[in-house]
C-alpha positions in Angstrom: 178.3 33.8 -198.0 181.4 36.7 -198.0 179.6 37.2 -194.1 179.9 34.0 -193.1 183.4 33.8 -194.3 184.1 36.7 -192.6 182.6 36.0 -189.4 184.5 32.8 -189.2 187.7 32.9 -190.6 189.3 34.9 -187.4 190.7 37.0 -190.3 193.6 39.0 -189.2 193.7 40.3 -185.0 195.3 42.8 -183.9 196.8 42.7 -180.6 196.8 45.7 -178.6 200.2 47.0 -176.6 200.2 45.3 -173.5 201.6 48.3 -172.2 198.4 50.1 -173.0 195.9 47.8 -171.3 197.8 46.2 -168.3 201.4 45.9 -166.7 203.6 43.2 -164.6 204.5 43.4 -161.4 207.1 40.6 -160.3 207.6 40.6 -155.9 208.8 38.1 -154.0 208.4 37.0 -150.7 211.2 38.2 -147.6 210.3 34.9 -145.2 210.3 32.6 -148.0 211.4 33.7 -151.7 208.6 32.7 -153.1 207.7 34.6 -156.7 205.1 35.9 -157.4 203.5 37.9 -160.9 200.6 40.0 -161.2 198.4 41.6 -163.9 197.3 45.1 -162.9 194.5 46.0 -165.3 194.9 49.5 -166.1 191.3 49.7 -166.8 190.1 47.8 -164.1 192.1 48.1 -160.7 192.7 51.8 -161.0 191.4 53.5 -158.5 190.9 57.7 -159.1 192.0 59.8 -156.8 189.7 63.1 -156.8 191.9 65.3 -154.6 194.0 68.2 -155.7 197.4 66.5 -154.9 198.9 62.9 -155.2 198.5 60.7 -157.6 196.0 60.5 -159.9 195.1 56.6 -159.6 195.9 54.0 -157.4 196.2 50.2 -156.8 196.3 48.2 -154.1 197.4 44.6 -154.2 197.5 42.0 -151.1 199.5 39.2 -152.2 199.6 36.0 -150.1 201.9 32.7 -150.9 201.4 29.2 -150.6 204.1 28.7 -148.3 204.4 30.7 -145.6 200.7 32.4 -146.1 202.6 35.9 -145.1 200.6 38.9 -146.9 202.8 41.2 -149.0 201.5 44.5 -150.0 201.9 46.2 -153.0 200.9 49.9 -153.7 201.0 51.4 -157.0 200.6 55.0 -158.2 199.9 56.3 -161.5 199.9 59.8 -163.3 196.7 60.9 -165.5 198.0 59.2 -168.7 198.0 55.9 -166.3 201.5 55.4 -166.6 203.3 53.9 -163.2 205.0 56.5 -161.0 205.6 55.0 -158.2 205.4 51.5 -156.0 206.1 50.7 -152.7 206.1 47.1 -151.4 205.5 45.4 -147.6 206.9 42.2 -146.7 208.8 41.6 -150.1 210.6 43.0 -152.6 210.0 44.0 -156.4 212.2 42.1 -158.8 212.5 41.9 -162.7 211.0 39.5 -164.8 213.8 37.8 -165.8 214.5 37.0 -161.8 211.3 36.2 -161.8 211.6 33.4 -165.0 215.0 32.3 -163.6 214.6 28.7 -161.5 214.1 28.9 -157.9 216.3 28.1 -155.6 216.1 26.6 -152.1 218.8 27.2 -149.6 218.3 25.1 -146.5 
């Protein structure tokens, strides 16, 4: 019976860091402001780099709008502990989350 209680009770979770697993990236379109937020999966969309120099794991991210359909490119580098070290960005710019979270607005 103490099993079953166990098993479905949820009992207490524990949550692991974000940090650890995945991370944000906020962009935003140059043609049309658009915003845009991505989950990189640290476990996932790394790729390893097995050459003596650069980075030690990369991601690549083609991001494309709803409005204008223009692709924005996002590269991403990360050291051996997979912590970010770099980004570079095509078509768009990187912006903080709170730009990202702030309302949208249209000047026409």
């Amino acid at each position: 019976m103490g099993f079953l209680k166990n098993l479905f009770s949820g009992g207490p979770k524990t949550l692991k860091d974000e940090a650890s697993e995945a991370i944000f990236i906020y962009s935003q379109c140059d043609t049309c402001q658009e915003k845009f937020r991505n989950r990189i999966d640290k476990s996932h969309d790394l790729l390893q780099n097995y050459a003596d120099t650069g980075p030690a794991y990369t991601a690549h991210k083609e991001i494309i709008g709803s409005s204008c359909r223009k692709v924005i490119t996002v590269d991403l580098e990360f050291d051996a502990q997979r912590r970010l070290t770099g980004k570079a960005i095509q078509n768009g710019k990187f912006i903080t989350r709170a730009e990202f979270e702030s309302p949208q607005t249209t000047s026409r």
